[in-house]
C-alpha positions in Angstrom: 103.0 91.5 103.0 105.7 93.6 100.7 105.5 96.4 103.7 107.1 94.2 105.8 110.4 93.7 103.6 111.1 96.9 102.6 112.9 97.8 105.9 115.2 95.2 105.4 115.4 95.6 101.0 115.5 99.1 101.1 119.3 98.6 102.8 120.3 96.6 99.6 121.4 99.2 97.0 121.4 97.1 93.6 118.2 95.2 94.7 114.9 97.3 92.3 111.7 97.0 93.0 109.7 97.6 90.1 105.7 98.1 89.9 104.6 97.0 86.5 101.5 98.8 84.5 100.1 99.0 81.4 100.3 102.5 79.2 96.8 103.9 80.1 98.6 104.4 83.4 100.5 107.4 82.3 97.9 109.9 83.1 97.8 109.1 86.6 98.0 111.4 89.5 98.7 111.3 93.0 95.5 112.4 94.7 92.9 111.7 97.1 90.1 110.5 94.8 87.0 108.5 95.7 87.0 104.2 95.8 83.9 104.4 93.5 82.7 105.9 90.8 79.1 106.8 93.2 81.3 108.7 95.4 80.1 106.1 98.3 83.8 104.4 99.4 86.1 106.5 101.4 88.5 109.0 99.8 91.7 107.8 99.8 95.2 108.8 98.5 96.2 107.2 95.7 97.3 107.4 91.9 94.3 107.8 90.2 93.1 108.3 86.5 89.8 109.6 88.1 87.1 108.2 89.6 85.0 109.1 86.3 87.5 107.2 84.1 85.6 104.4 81.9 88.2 102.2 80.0 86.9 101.4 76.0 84.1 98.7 76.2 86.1 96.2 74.0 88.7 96.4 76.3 90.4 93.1 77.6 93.4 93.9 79.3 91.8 94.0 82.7 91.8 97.4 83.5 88.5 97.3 85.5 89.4 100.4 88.7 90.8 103.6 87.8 93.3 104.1 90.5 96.2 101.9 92.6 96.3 100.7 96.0 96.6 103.1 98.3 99.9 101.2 100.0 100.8 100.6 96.9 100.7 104.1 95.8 102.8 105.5 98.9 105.6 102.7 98.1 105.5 104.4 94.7 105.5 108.1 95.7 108.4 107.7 98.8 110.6 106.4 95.9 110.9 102.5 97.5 109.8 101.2 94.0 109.4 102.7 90.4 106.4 102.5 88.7 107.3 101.5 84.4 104.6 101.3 81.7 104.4 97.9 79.7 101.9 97.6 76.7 99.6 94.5 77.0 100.8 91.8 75.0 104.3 92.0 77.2 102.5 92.6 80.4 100.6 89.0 79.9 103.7 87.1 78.6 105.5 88.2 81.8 102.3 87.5 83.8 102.1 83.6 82.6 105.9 83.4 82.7 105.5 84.0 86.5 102.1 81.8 86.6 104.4 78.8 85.3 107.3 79.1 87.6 105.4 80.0 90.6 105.3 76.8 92.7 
């Protein structure tokens, strides 16, 4: 659904595009890595923390796949957004700030 707007948005110099993530995220790389961590899914280019990567077993931020959409991750890697870390707390607040004005 984005894809289809860039065309026109990418023409609009002051206009950002901005991909939000939490901290962990600063070890990524852009690789081909595996869907899964059983190998099974397809390999597919994206930025990855590794198809081993296990997040802490308390965790509750929602961290649940180790790597980004693979659109996603192209968007990111052409330069038509920019990828920023946000620690949890923040990343939430902003989440139900959006929930409560979303119509």
């Amino acid at each position: 659904m984005v894809g289809s707007h860039l065309p026109r948005r990418a023409q609009v110099p002051d206009h950002r595009r901005r991909a939000r993530g939490r901290t962990e995220h600063d070890s990524c790389r852009y690789a081909y890595d595996y869907g899964d961590t059983a190998k099974l899914a397809p390999v597919v280019k994206m930025y990855t923390l590794g198809h081993d990567f296990i997040p802490e077993p308390i965790h509750a931020g929602g961290l649940r796949y180790h790597g980004m959409s693979p659109q996603v991750s192209l968007l990111k890697h052409e330069g038509f957004i920019e990828a920023r870390s946000v620690h949890q707390r923040p990343s939430f607040a902003a989440g139900i700030q959006f929930a409560r004005t979303k119509v």
